[in-house]
C-alpha positions as CSV (number, residue, x, y, z in Angstrom):
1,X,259.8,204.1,-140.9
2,X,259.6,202.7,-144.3
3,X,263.2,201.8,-144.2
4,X,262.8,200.0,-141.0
5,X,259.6,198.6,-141.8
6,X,261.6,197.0,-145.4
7,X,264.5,195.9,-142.9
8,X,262.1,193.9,-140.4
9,X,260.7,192.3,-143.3
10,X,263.9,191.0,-144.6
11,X,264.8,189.9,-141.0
12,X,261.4,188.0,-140.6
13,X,261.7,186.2,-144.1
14,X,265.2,185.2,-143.9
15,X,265.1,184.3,-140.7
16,X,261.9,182.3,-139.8
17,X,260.3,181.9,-144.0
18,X,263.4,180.7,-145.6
19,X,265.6,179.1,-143.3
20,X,264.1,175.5,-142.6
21,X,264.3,173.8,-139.3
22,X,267.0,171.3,-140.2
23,X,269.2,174.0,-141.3
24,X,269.0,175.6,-137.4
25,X,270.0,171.9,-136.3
26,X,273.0,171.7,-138.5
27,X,274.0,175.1,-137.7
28,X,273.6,174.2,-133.9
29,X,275.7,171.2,-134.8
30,X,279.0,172.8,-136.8
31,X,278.9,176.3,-135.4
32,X,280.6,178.0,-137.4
33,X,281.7,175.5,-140.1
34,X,277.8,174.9,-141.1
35,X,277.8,175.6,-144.9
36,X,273.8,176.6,-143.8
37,X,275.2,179.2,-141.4
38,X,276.7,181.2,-144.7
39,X,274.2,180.3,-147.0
40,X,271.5,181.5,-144.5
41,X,273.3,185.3,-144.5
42,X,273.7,185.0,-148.2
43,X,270.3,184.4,-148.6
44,X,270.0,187.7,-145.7
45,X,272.2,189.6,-148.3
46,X,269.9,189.0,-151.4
47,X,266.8,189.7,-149.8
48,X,268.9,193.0,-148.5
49,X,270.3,194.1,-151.9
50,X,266.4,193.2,-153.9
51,X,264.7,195.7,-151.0
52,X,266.3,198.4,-151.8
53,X,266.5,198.0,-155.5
54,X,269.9,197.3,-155.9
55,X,271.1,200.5,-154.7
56,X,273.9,199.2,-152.6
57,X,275.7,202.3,-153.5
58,X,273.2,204.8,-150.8
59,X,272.5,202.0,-149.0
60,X,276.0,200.1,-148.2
61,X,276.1,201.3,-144.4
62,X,273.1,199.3,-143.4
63,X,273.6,196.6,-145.4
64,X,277.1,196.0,-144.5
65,X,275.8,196.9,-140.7
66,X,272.9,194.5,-141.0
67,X,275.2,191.2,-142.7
68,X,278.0,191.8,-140.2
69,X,276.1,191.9,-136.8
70,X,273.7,189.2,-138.0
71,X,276.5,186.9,-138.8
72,X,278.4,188.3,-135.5
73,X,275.1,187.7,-133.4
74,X,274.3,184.0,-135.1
75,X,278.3,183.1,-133.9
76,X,277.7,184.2,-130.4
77,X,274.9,182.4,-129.9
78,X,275.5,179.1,-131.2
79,X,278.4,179.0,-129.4
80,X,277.2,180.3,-125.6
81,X,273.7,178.6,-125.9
82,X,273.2,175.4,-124.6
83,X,270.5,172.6,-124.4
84,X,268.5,174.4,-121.4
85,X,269.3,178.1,-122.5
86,X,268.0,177.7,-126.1
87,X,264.5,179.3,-125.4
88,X,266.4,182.6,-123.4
89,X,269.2,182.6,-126.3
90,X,266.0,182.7,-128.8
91,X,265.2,185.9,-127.4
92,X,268.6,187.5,-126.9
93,X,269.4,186.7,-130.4
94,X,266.2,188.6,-131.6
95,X,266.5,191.6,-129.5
96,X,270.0,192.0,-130.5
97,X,268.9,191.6,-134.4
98,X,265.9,194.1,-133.8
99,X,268.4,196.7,-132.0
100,X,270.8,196.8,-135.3
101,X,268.1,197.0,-137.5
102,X,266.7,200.1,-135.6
103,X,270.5,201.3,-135.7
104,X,271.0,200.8,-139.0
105,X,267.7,202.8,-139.8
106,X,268.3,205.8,-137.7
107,X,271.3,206.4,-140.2
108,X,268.1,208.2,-142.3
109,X,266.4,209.5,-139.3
110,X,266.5,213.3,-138.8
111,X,266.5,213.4,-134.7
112,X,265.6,216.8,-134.7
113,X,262.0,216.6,-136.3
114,X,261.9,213.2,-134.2
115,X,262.6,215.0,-130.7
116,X,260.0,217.2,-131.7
117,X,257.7,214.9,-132.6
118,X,257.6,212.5,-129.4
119,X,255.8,213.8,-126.1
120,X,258.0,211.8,-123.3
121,X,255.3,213.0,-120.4
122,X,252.8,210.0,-122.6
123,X,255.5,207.8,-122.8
124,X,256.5,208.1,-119.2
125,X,252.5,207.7,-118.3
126,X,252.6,205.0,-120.9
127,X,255.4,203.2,-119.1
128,X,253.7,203.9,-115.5
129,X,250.3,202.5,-116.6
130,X,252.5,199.1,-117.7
131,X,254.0,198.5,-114.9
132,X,251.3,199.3,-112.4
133,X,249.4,196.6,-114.7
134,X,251.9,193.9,-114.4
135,X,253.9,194.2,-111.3
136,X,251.9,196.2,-109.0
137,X,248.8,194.8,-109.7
138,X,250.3,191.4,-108.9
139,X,251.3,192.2,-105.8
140,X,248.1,193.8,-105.2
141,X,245.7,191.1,-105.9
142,X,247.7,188.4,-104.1
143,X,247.6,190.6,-100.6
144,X,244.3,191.3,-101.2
145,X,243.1,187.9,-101.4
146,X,246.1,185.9,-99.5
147,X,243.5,185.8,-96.6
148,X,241.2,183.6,-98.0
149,X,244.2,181.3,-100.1
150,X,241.9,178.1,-100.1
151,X,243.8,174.2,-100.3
152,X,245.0,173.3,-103.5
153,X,247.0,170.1,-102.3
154,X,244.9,167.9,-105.2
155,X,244.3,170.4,-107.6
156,X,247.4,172.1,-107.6
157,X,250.0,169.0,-108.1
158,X,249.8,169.5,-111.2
159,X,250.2,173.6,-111.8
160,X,252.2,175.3,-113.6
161,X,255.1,177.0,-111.3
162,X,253.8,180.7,-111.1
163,X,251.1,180.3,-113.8
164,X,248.6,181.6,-111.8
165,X,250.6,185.3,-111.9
166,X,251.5,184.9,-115.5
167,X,247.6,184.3,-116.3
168,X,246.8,187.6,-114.1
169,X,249.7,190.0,-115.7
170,X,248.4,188.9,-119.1
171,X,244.9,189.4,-118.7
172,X,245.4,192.9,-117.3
173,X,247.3,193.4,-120.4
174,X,244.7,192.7,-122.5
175,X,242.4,194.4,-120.9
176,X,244.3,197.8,-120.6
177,X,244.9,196.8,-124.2
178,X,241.1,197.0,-125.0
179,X,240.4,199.8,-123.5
180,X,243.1,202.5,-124.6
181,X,241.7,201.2,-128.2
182,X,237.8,201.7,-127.7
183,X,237.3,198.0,-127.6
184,X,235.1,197.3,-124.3
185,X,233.7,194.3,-126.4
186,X,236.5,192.2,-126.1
187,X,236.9,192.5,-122.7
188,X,233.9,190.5,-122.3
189,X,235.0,187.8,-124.5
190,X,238.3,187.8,-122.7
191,X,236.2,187.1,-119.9
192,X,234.2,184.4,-121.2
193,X,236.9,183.0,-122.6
194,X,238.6,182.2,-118.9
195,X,235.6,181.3,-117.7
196,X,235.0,178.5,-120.4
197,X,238.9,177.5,-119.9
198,X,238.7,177.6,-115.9
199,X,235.0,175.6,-116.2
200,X,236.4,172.7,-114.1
201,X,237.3,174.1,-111.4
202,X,234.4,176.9,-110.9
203,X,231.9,174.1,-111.4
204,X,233.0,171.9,-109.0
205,X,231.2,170.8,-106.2
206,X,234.0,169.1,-103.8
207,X,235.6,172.6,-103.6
208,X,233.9,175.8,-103.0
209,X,236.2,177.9,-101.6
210,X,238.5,177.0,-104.5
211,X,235.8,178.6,-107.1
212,X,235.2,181.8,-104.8
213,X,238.7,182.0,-104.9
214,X,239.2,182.1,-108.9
215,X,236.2,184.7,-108.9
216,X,237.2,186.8,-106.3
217,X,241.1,187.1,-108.0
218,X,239.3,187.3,-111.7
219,X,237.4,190.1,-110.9
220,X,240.0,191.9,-108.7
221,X,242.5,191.3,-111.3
222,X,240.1,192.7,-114.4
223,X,239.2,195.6,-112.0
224,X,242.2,197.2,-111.7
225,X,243.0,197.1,-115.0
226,X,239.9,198.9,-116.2
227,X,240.4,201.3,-113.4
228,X,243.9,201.8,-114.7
229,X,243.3,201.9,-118.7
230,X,240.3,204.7,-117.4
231,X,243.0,206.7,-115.5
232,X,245.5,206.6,-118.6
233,X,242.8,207.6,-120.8
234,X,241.9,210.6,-118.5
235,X,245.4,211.6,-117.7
236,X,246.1,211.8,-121.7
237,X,243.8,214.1,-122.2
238,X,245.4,216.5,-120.2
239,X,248.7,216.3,-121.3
């Protein structure tokens, strides 16, 4: 852990601290003849060879790992990305950089005390409980309360594609969150919180239906999350 921990944090400040903006433009620009595109692994390498002490010597697999695939992963995608893939390439291009880092501190992970350690029937419930919460639910709520799907022809011009679904997963997300950590208080401010932001529409008088709606969906939605995070919480304790 600490060695993963020390390569995360040289990832996030060489990375996002100390590489400016206009260096990600003129790398975005040249590719691969950017003079910032080499000076930004240097700069990768130095924070590398100061976190571990400059022990290079025990520690030249990850660091040779770590500068090769970042460099390797930086070529890739500045030149695949384009103008309206940037956002996606973003993410690619982190997960990938996350992934070696994990690699490259495995190489002082003992697996066996590891194997021992983990408990996959959690993990599995953990994973179970998540998806329930995002994609089940969804589909949940929106059968549940297709039936009474009021007319957003002048509210909804101006929506978000698919916001409302993104708003629901999130919440129950939260909430789950809350409750696995013994924090029923902020479930209520969550709550508040979308009522204060959603104030418009539940207040307004030319639509009814349209605020019965929100509440009926709100309340469905934070329902079944609770009810999940409850059943995790139970079912943990008897594994």
């Amino acid at each position: 852990m600490e060695i993963f921990l020390k390569l995360f944090l040289v990832h996030i400040l060489g990375d996002f601290v100390f590489q400016p903006t206009k260096w990600v433009k003129d790398k975005e620009k040249k590719k691969i003849k950017s003079i910032k595109l080499y000076i930004h692994i240097l700069i990768h390498a130095a924070l590398l060879i100061g976190t571990f002490m400059f022990d290079v010597k025990n520690y030249w697999k990850i660091f040779l790992l770590i500068i090769t695939s970042h460099f390797l992963i930086d070529i890739v995608k500045l030149y695949f990305q384009k103008e309206k893939t940037k956002r996606n390439w973003f993410f690619i291009d982190q997960l990938f950089h996350l992934i070696f880092i994990l690699i490259a501190s495995s190489f002082f992970v003992d697996f066996s005390i590891l194997k021992a350690s983990l408990n996959f029937e959690k993990i599995i419930l953990f994973i179970i409980s998540i998806l329930i919460i995002t994609h089940v639910s969804s589909i949940v709520v929106k059968l549940l309360i297709s039936k009474w799907n009021p007319d957003e022809s002048n509210s909804g011009k101006s929506s978000i594609e698919n916001a409302g679904k993104y708003i629901g997963i999130l919440e129950r997300l939260f909430v789950f969150i809350f409750i696995i950590t013994n924090h029923w208080e902020a479930i209520g401010f969550l709550l508040a919180a979308k009522s204060v932001f959603r104030f418009g529409d539940l207040t307004s008088g030319k639509d009814r239906k349209l605020t019965e709606y929100i509440l009926i969906g709100t309340l469905l939605s934070f329902g079944i999350a609770i009810l999940i995070g409850l059943l995790y919480l139970e079912i943990l304790k008897i594994l």
